[in-house]
SEKEFI-819030 format. One record per atom (N, C-alpha, C): residue number from 0; x, y, z; atom name; residue in one letter. Coordinates in pm, whole numbers, always signed. Layout:
% residues N
NUM;X;Y;Z;CA;a
...
***
This chain:
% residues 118
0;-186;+755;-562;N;x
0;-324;+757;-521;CA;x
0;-351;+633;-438;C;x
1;-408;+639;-332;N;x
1;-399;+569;-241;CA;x
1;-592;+549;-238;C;x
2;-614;+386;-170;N;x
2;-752;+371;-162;CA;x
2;-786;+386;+19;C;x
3;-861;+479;+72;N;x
3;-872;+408;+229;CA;x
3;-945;+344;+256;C;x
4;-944;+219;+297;N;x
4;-1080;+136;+250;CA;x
4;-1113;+64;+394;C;x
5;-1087;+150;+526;N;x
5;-1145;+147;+613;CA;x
5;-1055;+197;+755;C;x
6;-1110;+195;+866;N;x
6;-1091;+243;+977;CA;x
6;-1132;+223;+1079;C;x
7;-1075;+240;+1184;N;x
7;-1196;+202;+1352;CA;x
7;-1073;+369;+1409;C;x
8;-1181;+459;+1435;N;x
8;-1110;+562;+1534;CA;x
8;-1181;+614;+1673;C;x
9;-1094;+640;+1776;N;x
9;-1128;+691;+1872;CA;x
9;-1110;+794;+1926;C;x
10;-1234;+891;+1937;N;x
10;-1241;+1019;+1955;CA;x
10;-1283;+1012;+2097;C;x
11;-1259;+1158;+2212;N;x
11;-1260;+1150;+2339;CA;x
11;-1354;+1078;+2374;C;x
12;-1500;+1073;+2340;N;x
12;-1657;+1024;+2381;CA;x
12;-1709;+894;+2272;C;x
13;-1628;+931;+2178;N;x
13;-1736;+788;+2073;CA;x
13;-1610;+723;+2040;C;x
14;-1678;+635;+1957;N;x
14;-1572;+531;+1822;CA;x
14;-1623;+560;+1772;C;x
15;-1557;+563;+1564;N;x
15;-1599;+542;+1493;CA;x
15;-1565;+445;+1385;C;x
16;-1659;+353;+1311;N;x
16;-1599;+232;+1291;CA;x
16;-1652;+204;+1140;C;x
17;-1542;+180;+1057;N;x
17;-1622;+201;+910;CA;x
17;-1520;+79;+846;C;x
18;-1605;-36;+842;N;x
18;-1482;-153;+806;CA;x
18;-1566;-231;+675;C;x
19;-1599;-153;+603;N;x
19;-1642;-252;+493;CA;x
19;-1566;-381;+450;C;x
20;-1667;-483;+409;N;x
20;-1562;-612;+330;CA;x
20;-1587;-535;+163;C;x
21;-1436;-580;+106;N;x
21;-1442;-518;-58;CA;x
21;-1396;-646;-109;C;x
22;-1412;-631;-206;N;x
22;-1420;-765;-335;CA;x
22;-1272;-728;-370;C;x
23;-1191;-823;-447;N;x
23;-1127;-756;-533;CA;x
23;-1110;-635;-616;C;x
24;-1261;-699;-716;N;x
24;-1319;-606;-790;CA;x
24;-1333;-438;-750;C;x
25;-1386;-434;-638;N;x
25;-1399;-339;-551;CA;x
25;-1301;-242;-514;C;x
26;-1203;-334;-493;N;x
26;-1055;-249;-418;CA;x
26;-990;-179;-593;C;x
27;-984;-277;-649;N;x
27;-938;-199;-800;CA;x
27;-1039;-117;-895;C;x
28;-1166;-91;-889;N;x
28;-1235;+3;-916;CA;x
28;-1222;+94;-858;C;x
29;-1155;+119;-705;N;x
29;-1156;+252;-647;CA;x
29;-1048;+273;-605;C;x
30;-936;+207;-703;N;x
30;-743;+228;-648;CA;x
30;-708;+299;-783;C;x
31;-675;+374;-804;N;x
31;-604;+451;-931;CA;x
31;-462;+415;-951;C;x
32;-411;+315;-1052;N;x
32;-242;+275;-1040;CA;x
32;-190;+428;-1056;C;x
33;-12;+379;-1007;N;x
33;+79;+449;-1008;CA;x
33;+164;+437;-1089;C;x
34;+203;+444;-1188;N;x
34;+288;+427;-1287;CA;x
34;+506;+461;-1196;C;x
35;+529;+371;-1194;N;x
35;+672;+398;-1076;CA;x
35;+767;+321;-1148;C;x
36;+898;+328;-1158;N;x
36;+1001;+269;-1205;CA;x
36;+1067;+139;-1097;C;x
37;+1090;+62;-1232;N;x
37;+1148;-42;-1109;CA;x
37;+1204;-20;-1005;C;x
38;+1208;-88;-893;N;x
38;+1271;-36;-748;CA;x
38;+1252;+94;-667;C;x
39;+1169;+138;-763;N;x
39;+1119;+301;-709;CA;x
39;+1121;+325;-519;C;x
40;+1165;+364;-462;N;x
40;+1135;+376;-331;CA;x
40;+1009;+486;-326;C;x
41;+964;+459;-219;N;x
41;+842;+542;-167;CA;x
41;+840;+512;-4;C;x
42;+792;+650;+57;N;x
42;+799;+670;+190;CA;x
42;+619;+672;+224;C;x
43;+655;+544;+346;N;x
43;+509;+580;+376;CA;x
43;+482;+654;+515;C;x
44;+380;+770;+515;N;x
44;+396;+830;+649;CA;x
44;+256;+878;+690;C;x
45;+206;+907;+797;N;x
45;+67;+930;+891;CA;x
45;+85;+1072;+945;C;x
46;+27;+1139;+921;N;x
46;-1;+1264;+991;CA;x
46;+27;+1228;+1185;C;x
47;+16;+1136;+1189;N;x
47;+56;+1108;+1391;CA;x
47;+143;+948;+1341;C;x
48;+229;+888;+1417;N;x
48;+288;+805;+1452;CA;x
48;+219;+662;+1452;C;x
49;+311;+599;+1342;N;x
49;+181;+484;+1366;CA;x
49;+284;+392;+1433;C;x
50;+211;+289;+1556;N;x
50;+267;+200;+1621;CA;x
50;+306;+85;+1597;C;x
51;+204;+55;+1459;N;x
51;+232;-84;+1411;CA;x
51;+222;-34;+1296;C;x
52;+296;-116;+1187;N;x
52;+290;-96;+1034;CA;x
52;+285;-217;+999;C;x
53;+182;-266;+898;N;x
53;+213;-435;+831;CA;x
53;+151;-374;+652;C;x
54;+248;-421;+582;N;x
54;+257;-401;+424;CA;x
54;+286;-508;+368;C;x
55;+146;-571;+331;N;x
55;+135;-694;+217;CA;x
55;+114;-663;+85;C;x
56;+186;-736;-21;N;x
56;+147;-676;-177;CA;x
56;+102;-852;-250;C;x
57;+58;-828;-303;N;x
57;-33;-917;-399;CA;x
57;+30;-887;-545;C;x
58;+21;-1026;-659;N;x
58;+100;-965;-765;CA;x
58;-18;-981;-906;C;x
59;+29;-936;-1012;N;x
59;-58;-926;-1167;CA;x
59;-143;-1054;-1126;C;x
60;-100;-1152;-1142;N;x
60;-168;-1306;-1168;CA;x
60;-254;-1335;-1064;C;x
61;-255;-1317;-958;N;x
61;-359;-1324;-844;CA;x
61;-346;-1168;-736;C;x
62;-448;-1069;-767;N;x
62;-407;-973;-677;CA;x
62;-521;-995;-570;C;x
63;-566;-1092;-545;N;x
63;-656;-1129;-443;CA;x
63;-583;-1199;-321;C;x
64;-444;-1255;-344;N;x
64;-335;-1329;-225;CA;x
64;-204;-1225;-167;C;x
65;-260;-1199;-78;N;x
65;-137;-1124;-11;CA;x
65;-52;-1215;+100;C;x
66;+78;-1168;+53;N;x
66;+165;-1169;+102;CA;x
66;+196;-1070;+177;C;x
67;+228;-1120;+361;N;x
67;+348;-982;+392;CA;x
67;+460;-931;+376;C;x
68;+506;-886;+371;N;x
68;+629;-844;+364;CA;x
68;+697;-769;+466;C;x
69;+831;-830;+474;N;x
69;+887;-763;+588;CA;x
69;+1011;-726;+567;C;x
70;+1022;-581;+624;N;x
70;+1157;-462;+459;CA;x
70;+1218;-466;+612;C;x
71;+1382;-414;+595;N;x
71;+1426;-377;+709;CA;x
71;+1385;-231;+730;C;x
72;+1300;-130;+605;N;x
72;+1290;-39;+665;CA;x
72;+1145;-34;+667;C;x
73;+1106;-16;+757;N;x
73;+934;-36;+735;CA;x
73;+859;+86;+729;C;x
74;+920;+196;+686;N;x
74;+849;+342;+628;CA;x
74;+834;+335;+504;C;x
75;+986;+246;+462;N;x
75;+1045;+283;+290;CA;x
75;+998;+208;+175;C;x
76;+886;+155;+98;N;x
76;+805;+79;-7;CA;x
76;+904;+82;-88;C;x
77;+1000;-37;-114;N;x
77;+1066;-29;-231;CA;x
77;+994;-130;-354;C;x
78;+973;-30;-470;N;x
78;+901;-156;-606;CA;x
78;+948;-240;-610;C;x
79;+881;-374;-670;N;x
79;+970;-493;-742;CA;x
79;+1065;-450;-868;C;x
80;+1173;-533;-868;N;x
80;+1259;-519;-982;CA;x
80;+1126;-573;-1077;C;x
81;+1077;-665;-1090;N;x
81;+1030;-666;-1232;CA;x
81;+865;-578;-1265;C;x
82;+901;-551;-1405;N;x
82;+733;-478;-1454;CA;x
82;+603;-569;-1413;C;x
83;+504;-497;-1382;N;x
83;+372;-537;-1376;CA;x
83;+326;-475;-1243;C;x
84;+194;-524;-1238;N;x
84;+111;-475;-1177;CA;x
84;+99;-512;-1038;C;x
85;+82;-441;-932;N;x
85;+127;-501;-744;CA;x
85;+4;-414;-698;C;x
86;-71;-509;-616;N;x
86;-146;-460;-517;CA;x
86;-76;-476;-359;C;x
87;-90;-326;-303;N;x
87;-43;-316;-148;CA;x
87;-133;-256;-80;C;x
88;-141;-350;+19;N;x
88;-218;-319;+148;CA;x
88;-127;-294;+257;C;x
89;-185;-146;+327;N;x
89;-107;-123;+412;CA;x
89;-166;-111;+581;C;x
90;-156;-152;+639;N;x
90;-239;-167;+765;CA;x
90;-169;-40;+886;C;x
91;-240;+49;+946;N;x
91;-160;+102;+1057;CA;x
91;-209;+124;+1173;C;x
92;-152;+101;+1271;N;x
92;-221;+87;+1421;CA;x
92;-167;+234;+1463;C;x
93;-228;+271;+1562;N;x
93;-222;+414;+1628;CA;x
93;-261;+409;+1767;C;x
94;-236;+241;+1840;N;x
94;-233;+231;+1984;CA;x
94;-389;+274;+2004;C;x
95;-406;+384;+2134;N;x
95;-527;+332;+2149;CA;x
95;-636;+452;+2053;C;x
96;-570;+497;+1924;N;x
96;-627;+615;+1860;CA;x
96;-718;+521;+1782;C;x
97;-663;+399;+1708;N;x
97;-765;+324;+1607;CA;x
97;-630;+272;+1528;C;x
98;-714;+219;+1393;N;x
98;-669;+201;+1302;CA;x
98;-694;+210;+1138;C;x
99;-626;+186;+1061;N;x
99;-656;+244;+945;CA;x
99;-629;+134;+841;C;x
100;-655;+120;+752;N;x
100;-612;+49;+638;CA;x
100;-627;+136;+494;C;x
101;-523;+120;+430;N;x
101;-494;+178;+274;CA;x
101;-470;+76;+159;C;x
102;-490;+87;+32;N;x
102;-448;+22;-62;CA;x
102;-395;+45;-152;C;x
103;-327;+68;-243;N;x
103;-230;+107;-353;CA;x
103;-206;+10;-426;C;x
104;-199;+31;-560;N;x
104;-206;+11;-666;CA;x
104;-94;+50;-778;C;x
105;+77;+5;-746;N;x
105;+170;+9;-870;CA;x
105;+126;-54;-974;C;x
106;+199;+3;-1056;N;x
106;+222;-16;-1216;CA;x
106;+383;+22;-1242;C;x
107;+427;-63;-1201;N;x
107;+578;-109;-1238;CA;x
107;+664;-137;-1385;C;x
108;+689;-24;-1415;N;x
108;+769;-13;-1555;CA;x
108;+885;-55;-1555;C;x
109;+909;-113;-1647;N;x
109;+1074;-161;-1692;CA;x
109;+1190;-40;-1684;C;x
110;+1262;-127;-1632;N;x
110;+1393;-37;-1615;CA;x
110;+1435;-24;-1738;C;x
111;+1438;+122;-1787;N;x
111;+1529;+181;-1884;CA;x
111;+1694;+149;-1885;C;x
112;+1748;+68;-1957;N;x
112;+1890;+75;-1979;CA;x
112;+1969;+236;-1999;C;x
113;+2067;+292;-1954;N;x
113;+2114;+414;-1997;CA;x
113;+2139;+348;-2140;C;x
114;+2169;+432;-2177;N;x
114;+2232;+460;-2336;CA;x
114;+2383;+501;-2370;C;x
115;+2442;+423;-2388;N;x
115;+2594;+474;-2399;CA;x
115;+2641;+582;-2506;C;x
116;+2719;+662;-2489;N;x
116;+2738;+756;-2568;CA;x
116;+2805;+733;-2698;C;x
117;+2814;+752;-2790;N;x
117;+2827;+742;-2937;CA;x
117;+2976;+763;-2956;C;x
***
């Protein structure tokens, strides 16, 4: 579950421009976590081509400081190895269509050990 928590788009004749400022508070009242296993990969993708991608995550202890991050694959969201809670902001440009911003909300579970057989 993803938050969209704003946009600037351009349609043939207008803009439309919806850029609220959100609180913390704000962004996690209206982000629903994801419950995902350590290292979980996840693909991020746009109905059209986005030109720019920038994906900052914020961690449990301060999810108000983002960090960017920069993956060699920049579609592919891989979780943190360790449990807890990650806020990601994902920013996407679409040249001269607009842009968008999303937020997400893991919940990063501990890696299950297999179990050796008896």
């Amino acid at each position: 579950m993803v938050f969209r928590a704003g946009y600037e788009w351009n349609f043939f004749t207008s803009t439309e421009i919806n850029t609220p400022v959100w609180t913390t508070e704000d962004i996690l009242s209206r982000t629903y976590p994801v419950d995902v296993p350590s290292r979980a990969k996840l693909e991020i993708g746009f109905s059209l081509k986005a030109d720019t991608l920038r994906v900052s995550r914020s961690e449990e202890g301060d999810l108000s400081a983002f960090v960017t991050l920069a993956d060699a694959y920049p579609n592919i969201l891989i979780a943190p190895a360790e449990a807890g809670r990650y806020l990601y902001k994902i920013e996407a440009g679409f040249g001269r269509r607009g842009s968008i911003i999303y937020y997400l909300l893991l919940n990063v579970k501990e890696a299950v050990a297999p179990v050796a057989p008896a």
